[in-house]
C-alpha positions as a printed NumPy array, in Angstrom:
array([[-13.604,   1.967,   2.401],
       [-14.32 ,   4.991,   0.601],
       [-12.12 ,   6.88 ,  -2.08 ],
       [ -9.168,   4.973,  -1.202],
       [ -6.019,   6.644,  -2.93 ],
       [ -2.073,   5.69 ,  -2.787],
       [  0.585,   7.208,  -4.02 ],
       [  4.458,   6.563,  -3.426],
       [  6.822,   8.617,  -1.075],
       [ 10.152,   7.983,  -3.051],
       [ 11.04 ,   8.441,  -6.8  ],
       [ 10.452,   5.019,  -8.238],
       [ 14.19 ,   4.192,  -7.174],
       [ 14.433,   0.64 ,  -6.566],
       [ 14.855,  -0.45 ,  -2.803],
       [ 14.387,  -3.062,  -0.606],
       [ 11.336,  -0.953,   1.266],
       [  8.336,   0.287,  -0.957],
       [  6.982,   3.324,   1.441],
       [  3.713,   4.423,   0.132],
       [  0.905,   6.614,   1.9  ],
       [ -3.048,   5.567,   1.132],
       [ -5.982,   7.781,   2.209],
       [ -9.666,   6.553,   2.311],
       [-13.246,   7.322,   3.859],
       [-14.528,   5.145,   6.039],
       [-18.38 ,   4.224,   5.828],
       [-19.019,   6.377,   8.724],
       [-17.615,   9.319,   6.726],
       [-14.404,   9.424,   9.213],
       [-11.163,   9.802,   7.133],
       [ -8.156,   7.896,   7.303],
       [ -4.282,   7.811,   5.964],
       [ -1.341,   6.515,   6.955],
       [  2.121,   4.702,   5.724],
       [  2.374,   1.027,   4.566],
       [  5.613,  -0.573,   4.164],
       [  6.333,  -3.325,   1.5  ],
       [  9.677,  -5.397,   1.965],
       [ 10.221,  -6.546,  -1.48 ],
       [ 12.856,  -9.643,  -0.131],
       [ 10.132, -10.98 ,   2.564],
       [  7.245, -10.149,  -0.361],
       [  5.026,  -8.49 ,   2.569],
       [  3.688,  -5.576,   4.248],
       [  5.474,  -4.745,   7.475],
       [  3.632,  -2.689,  10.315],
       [  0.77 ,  -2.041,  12.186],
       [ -1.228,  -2.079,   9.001],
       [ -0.1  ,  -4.893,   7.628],
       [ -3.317,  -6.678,   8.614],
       [ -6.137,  -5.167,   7.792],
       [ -6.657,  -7.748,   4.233],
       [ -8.877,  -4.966,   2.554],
       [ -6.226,  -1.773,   2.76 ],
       [ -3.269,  -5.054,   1.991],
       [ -5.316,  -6.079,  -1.085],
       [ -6.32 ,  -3.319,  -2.706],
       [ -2.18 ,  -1.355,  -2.296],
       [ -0.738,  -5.413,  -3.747],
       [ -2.827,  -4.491,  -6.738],
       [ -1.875,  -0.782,  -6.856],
       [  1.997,  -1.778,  -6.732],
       [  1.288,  -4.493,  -9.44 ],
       [ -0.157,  -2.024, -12.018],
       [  2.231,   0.797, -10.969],
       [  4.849,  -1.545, -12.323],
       [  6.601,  -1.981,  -8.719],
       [  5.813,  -5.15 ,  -8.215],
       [  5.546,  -8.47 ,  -9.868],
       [  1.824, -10.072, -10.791],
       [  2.559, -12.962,  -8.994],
       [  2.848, -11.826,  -5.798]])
């Protein structure tokens, strides 16, 4: 993954649903984006891309530092 960006879809509101959008390169060059959902009660991505563990691990850590989530998640 290449140049991998997120960035939020609501205004910081607290919800039960974090909906955030990421974009990336892959190493072929090919870009990517969609939607990732994070249920704050089940503490978990929801969704088709829930399992791809790179794109999961890198948005946990953008959440934690944007202040959405806790650290110990």
């Amino acid at each position: 993954m290449r140049n991998l960006t997120f960035g939020f879809f609501d205004d910081g509101v607290p919800t039960e649903r974090i909906l955030m959008f990421y974009s990336y390169e892959t190493n072929e060059r090919l870009p990517r984006s969609g939607i990732l959902h994070y249920d704050l009660g089940a503490r978990r991505f929801l969704g088709p891309r829930h399992a791809d563990r790179d794109l999961a691990t890198a948005a946990l850590e953008f959440l934690t530092r944007a202040g959405r989530i806790p650290a110990d998640v």
